[in-house]
LOMAR-759305 format. One record per residue (C-alpha): y, z, x; residue in one letter; chain; residue number from 1. Coordinates in nm, 4 decimals, always signed. Layout:
N
{{Y, Z, X}, "a", "A", NUM}
...
REM end
This chain:
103
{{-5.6942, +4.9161, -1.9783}, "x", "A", 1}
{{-5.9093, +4.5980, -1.7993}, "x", "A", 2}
{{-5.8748, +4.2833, -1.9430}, "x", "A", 3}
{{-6.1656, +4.0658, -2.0109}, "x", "A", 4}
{{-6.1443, +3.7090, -1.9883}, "x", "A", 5}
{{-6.3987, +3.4963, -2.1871}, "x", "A", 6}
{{-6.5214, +3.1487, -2.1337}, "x", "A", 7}
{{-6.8208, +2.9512, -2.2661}, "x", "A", 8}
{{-6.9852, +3.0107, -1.9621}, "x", "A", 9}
{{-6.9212, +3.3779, -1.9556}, "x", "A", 10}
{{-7.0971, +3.4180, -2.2997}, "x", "A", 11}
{{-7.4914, +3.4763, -2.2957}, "x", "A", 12}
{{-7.6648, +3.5215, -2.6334}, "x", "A", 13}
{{-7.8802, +3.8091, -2.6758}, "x", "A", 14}
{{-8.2324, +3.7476, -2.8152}, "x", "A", 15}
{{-8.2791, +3.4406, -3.0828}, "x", "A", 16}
{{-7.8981, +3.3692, -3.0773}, "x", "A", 17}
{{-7.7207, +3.0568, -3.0153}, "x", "A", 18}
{{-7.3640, +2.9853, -2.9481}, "x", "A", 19}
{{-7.2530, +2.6357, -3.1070}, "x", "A", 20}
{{-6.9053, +2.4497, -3.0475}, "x", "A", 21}
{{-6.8177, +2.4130, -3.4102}, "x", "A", 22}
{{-6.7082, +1.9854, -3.4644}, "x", "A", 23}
{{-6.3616, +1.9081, -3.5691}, "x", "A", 24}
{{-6.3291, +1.9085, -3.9708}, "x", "A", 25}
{{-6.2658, +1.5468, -4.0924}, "x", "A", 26}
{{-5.9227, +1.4573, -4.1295}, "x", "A", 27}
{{-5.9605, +1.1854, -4.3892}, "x", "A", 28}
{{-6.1833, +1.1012, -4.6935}, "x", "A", 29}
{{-6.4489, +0.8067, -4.6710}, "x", "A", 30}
{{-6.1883, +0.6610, -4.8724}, "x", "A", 31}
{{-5.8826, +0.6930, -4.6592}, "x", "A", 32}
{{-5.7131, +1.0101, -4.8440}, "x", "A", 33}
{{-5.5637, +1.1873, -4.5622}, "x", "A", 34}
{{-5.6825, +1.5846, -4.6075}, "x", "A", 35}
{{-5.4253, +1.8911, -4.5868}, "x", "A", 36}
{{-5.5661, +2.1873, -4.3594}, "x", "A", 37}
{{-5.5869, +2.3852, -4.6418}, "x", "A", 38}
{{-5.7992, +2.1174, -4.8396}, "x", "A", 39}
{{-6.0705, +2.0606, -4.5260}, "x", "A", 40}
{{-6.4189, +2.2253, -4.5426}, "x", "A", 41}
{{-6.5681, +2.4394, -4.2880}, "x", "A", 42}
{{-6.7715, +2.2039, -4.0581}, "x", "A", 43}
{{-7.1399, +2.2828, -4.0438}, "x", "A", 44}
{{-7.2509, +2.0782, -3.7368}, "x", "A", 45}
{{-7.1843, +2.1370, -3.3826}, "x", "A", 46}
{{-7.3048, +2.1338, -3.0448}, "x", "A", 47}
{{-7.5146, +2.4366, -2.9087}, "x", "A", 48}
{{-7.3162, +2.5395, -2.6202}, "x", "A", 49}
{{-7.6090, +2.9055, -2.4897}, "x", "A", 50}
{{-7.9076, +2.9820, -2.5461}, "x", "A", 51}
{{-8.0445, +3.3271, -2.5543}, "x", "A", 52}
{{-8.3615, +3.4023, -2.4049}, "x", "A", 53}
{{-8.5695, +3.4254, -2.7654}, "x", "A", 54}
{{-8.7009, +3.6439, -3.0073}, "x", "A", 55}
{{-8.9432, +3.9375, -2.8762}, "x", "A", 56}
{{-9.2858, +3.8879, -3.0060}, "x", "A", 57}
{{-9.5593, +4.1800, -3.1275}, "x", "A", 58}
{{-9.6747, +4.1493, -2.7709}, "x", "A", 59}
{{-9.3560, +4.2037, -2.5828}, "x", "A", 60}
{{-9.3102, +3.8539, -2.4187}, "x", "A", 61}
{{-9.0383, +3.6099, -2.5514}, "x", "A", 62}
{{-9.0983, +3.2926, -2.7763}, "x", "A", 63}
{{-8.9356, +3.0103, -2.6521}, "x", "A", 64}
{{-8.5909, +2.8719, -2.8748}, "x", "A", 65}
{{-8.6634, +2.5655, -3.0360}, "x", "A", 66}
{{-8.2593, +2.4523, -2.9707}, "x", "A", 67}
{{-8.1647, +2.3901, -2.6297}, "x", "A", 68}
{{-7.8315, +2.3706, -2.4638}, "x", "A", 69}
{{-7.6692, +2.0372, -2.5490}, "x", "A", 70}
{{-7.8739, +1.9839, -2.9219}, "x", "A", 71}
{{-7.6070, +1.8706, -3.2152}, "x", "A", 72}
{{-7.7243, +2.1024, -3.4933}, "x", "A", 73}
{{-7.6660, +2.1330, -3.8881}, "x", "A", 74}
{{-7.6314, +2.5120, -3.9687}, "x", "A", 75}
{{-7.5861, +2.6955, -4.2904}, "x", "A", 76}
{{-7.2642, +2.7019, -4.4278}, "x", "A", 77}
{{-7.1751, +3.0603, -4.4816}, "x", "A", 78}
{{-7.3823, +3.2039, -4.1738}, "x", "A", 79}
{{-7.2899, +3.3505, -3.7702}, "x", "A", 80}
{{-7.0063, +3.5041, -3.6668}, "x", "A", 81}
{{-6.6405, +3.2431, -3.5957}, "x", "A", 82}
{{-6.5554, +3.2873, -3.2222}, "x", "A", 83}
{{-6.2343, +3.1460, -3.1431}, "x", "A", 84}
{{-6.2134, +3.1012, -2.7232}, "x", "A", 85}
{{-5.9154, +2.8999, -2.5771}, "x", "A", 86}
{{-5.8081, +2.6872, -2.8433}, "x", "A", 87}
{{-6.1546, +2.6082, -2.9900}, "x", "A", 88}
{{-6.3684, +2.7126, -3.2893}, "x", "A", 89}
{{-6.7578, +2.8640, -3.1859}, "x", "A", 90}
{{-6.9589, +3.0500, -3.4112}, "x", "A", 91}
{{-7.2686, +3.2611, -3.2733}, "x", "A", 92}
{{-7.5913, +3.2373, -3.4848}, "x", "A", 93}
{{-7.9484, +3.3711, -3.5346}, "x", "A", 94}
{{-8.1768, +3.0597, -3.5104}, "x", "A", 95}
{{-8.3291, +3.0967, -3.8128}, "x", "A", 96}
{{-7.9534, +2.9771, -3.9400}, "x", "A", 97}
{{-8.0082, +2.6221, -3.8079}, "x", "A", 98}
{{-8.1320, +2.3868, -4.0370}, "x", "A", 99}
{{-8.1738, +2.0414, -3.8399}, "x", "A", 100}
{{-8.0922, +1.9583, -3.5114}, "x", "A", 101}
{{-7.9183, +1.6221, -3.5365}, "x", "A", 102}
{{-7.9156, +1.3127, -3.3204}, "x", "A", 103}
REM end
């Protein structure tokens, strides 16, 4: 059996999907509590890492993303698929499951 070896750069999004670089979960409280794994939230901001090419309109020809490689972006908390490649969290999403990109 071949084995497959994946990298960021090796993964292209198909249609109006975006792969994001999930951010670290915060280790502390704004208060200075210091949070146990099992106690920290699921991150829902990261940086978009590919781009596929775009949703097909009526007409055939692609509509451009409105997220672009690089873009920190708030996404919906419950929504893509968790990639986990080398030691980091991704998760691949459908555009419409961005909610803000961030600055």
């Amino acid at each position: 059996m071949a084995s497959v070896t994946l990298t960021v750069s090796t993964v292209k999004p198909l249609g109006d999907r975006v792969f994001v670089r999930v951010s670290e979960a915060e280790e502390k409280t704004a208060g200075g509590i210091i949070l146990p794994d099992n106690a920290k939230e699921k991150p829902q901001i990261g940086e978009v890492m590919q781009v596929g090419p775009g949703k097909r309109g009526d007409d055939g020809a692609f509509q451009a993303m409105e997220v672009q490689i690089g873009n920190k972006v708030l996404y919906s908390k419950y929504a893509g698929t968790d990639v986990k490649l080398g030691g980091d969290d991704y998760v691949l999403l459908t555009e419409r499951d961005i909610l803000a990109v961030v600055s």
